[in-house]
N, C-alpha and C positions, 0 to 999 in steps of 0.2 A: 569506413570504420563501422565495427558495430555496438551497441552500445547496449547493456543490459540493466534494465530496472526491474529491481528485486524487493518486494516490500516482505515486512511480518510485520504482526499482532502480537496481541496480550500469549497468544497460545504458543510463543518461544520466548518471550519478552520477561513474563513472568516466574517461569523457573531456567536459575542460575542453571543449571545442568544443561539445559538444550542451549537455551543461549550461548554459553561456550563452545558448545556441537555444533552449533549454525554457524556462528562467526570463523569457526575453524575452517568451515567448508567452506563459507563468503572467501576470506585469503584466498582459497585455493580456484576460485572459479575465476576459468578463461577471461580475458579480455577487461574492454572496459566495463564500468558497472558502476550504478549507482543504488544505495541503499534507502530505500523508506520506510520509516516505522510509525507503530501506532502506540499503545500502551493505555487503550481506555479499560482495561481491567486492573490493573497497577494503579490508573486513577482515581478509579469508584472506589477503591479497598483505602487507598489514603483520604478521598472525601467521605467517606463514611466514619473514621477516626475522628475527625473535626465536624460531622454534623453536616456534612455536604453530601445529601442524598442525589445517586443519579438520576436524570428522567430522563426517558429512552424513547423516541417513537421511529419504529420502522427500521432498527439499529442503528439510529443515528441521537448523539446526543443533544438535550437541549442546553444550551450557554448560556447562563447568567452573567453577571458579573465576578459573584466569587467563582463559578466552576472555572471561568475561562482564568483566572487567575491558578485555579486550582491545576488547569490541565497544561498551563505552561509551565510551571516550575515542576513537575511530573514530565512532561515531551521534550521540551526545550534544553531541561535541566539535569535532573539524575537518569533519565532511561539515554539521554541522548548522549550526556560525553559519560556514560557506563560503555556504552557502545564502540564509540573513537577507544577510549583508553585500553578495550582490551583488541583493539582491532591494530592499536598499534604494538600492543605486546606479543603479537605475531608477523610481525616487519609490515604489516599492509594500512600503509600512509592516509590517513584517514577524515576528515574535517567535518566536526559537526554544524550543522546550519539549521534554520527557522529560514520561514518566507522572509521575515525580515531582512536579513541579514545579504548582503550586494543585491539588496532588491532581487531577490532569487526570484520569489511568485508574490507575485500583486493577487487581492482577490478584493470581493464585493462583500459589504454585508449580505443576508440572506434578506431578500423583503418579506413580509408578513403576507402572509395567502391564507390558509385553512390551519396555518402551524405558522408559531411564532418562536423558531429557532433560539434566538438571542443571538449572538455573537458568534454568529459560524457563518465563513465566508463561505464564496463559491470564486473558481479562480477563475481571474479574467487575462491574467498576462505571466508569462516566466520568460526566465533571464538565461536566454538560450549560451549566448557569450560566455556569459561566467562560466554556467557547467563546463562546456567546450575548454577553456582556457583550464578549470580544474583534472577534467581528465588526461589533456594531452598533456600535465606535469606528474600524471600517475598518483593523483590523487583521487580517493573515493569519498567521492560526497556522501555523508548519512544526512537526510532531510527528516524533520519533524513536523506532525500535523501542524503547525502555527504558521498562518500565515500574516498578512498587513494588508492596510489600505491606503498606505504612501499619504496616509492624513494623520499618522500617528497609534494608529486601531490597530491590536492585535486579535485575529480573529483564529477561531477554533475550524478547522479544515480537515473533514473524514484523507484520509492517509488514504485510502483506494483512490480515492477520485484525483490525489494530489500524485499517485503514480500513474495513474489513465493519462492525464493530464500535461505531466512531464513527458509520458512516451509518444502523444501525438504531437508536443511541438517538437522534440527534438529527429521524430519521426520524417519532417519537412524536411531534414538534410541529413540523417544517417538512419542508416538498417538499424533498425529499435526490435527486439525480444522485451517481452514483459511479463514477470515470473511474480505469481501471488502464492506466496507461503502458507496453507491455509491448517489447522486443526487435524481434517480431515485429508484423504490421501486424494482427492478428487474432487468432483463434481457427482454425486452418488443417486442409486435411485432406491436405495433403502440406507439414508442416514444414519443407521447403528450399523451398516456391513462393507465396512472396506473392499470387500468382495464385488459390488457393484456398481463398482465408478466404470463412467461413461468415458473413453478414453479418447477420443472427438465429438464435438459439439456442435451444432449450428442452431440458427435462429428459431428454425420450425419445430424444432424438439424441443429447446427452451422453450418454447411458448407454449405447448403441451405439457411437460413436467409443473411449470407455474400454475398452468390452469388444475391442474390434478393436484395442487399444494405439496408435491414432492419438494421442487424448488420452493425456499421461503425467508423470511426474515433479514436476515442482514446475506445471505448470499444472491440475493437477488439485487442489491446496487452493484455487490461483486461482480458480476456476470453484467449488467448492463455496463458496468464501467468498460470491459471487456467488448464486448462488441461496439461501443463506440468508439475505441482507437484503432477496432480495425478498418471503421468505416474511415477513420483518418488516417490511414498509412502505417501502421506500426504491424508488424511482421506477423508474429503471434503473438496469442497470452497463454499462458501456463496457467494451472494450478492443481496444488498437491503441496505434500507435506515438505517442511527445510529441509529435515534430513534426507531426502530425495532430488534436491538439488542439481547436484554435482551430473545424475543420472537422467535429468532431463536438459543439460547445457551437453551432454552426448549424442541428443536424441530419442535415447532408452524411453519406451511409452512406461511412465510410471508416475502418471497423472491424468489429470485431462486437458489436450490443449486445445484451445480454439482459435482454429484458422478461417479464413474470410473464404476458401472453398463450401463448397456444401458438401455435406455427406451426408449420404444412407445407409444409416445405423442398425434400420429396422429390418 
């Protein structure tokens, strides 16, 4: 069996228009498939209404107490059964989830190093069973960043890393595809020119565009997220824009995928 995980962001999440675009296409894509989403621009926009400024290092947020409050009732809450409800209004059976919930993903606080996160885990365990048992009833799981610490902690968990994540355990026992939905139609070497996505990637060119700061900011956990599942068994990773979807679950190069071959690009 093969199984696909397909995450998005704030950049389909936040306008009703694409979202309906994407989830129109999610229905329609091949096979099994699990969805992950993010929605920290939908969160910032409602934390700034209430006085809950974000703080950002490295594209990742930091978690107080009100934020992590703040980004569950935002993850957990409206962006996540908006999601199910209209995924069922096109027959495709849908179940929203949090880490919490059948103990789906266990994670860790984050410890205090050079950055004092707050309340954002790192994931140390998922609940390979459950998903299994959801898909083979043709159910599609949509997961939200929020995971637990099986002590009662709900902790805030970046959505890339919780699809990395999900694609190397369930990697150990089925063919895993891992499709990042991104803004941008690729992986690019001029950020304003859709025109220059990289349309295969490997390790040694990544570490050339990062050193030259083409690569940067929040696409760089992207892309490491990305080559660590292929160091653990998940097939490929995609990335490129939703509505190009449908055209990379074909094969159609119309992103950039990265496979665990090497290629000479130059």
């Amino acid at each position: 069996m093969t199984i696909s995980i397909i995450k998005i962001g704030g950049n389909v999440i936040d306008f009703p228009e694409k979202l309906d675009e994407f989830l129109s296409i999610l229905s329609k894509f091949p096979g099994k498939k699990i969805l992950v989403h993010g929605g920290g621009i939908l969160a910032s926009k409602f934390g700034e209404k209430i006085g809950i400024i974000p703080n950002m290092v490295d594209g990742r947020r930091i978690t107080d107490k009100e934020t992590l409050d703040l980004v569950t009732m935002v993850y957990a809450g409206l962006i996540n059964k908006q999601i199910v409800a209209k995924l069922q209004s096109l027959k495709q059976n849908a179940l929203g989830l949090t880490g919490a919930d059948g103990n789906l993903i266990r994670s860790e606080k984050r410890p205090v190093k050079t950055i004092d996160y707050g309340f954002v885990g790192d994931v140390k365990e998922v609940n390979v069973d459950l998903i299994e048992k959801l898909l083979f009833q043709d159910i599609l799981p949509v997961i939200c960043p929020i995971t637990h610490d099986k002590k009662g902690q709900l902790l805030n968990t970046n959505a890339d890393t919780i699809a990395s994540d999900l694609a190397t355990n369930l990697a150990k026992k089925f063919k895993v595809n891992l499709y990042f939905c991104f803004a941008k139609a690729g992986v690019l070497i001029d950020e304003h020119n859709d025109n220059t996505i990289i349309p295969m990637i490997n390790e040694e060119i990544y570490a050339e565009l990062k050193k030259e700061n083409v690569i940067h900011s929040g696409m760089i956990p992207k892309l490491d997220n990305a080559f660590a599942a292929l160091e653990k068994g998940v097939n490929f990773v995609w990335i490129g824009k939703a509505e190009n979807l449908l055209l990379a679950a074909k094969g159609k190069l119309s992103g950039t995928t990265i496979e665990k071959q090497k290629y000479d690009l130059y």
